[in-house]
C-alpha angles and dihedrals in degrees: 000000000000095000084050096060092043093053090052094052099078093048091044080053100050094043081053087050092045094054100045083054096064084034088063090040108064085036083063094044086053091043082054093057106035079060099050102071081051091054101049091044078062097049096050098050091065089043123112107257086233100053087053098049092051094040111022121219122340143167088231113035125190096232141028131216137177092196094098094054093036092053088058097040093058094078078069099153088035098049089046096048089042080056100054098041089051090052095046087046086047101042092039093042093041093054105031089052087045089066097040097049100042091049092056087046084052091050102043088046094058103095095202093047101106098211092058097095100050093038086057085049088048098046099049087044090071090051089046100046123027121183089215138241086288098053093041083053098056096043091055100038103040109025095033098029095223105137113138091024131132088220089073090062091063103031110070091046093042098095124031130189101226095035094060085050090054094059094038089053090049098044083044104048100021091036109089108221093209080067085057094048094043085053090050093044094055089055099270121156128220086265099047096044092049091045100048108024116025095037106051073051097061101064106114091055095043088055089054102044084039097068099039097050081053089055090051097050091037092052097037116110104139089081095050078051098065110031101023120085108148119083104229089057089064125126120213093259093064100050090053099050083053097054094051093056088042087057092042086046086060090043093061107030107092086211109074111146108254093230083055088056096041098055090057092057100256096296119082097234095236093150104031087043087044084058100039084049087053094048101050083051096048098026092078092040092050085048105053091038088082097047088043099047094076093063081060081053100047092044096060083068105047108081099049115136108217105213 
């Protein structure tokens, strides 16, 4: 019966590695096609506005141009302000709203502690009722006098609802409490515990809800709408959204200066200028994922409890 067993390991084995094999295949096939549309996005920003006008998108267009991209690159000082504004408002939103965040799940999760139950009520009433962006407007501009701050960038996004229940579910449910007890025991306090123990073990979540929280900065432009009116305050959004109605504005204004057409070859570049917008917003975000994403697979590890 041995020998048997031993015969059919090899075989068990092969048909595994087969598997993996067409596993990795069609991961690859759906790699392939999540990339394409990224890939055409960067084709069309370095195609020629008429071409793609007469022939639409394509993997191999008939002719090149840089006029899309250079009519968003000449704002050169502006774009590069507008970029470092966006990444200070990301990095300083995103971990400013971590520890908070991750302090008030701390709090709420503690059973003893006698304000959980009205902190839990607190924090759901926000996701139920919302005064509205009127309201909002008003309170920021007129009672704290922020208008035009950059505090008012990282602010509204810094604490939400669901994100707060996401750590609280994951300290409540992969935080042993005997950790906890054996903390207390040795003398630990609420803080120290929190600090040394509960957060290094919250890696995995804070990953999540980190990048997250940095898309929502990095994509947020409504707020810098609103509050935001000199240029150098900026974020990169914004100044994309401007230079696509400024594009549209020369589209449908009958009194361009003829030497202004003419530099751009005769074709305002509304499509090529539209995927080249859409690339200087995507292409850092593309670049740092990779280097992010260990930090997702680290964290998978932290949390374990060795028996």
């Amino acid at each position: 019966m041995a020998k048997k067993d031993m015969d059919l390991a090899p075989s068990r084995r092969e048909k595994k590695g087969f598997g993996q094999y067409v596993l990795g295949f069609f991961l690859l096939l759906y790699t392939l096609f999540c990339f394409l549309p990224f890939l055409l996005v960067v084709i069309a920003a370095f195609t020629d506005e008429q071409c793609l006008k007469d022939n639409g998108y394509s993997f191999f267009p008939k002719q090149l141009s840089f006029t899309g991209m250079g009519q968003v690159l000449k704002y050169g000082k502006q774009l590069g302000n507008s970029y470092a504004i966006t990444i200070l408002v990301t990095v300083v939103g995103t971990f400013l709203g971590l520890f908070i965040m991750s302090m008030f799940a701390f709090a709420i999760s503690r059973k003893e502690f006698y304000l959980s139950k009205f902190l839990k009520v607190y924090l759901i009433i926000p996701m139920l009722f919302n005064g509205g962006t009127l309201a909002g407007y008003m309170i920021f501009t007129t009672v704290y006098n922020l208008k035009d701050n950059l505090i008012l960038l990282i602010l509204p996004l810094t604490v939400s609802t669901m994100n707060v229940i996401i750590l609280r579910t994951y300290i409540a449910n992969s935080i042993p409490e005997e950790l906890m007890d054996a903390a207390r025991i040795d003398g630990a306090g609420e803080y120290r515990t929190f600090f040394q123990i509960v957060l290094p073990l919250m890696k995995p979540s804070l990953a999540a809800v980190g990048f997250m929280m940095a898309t929502a900065y990095w994509n947020d432009w409504q707020n810098a709408m609103l509050y935001i009116d000199t240029n150098s305050k900026k974020p990169l959004q914004l100044l994309l959204v401007n230079i696509q109605n400024n594009i549209q504005m020369l589209l449908n204004s009958h009194n361009i200066p003829s030497e202004v057409y003419a530099a751009m070859g005769n074709t305002l570049p509304e499509r090529s200028a539209t995927m080249a917008t859409v690339l200087v917003v995507v292409g850092p975000i593309i670049i740092v994922y990779p280097f992010f994403q260990k930090y997702f697979v680290k964290g998978l590890t932290v949390g374990s409890v060795k028996g």
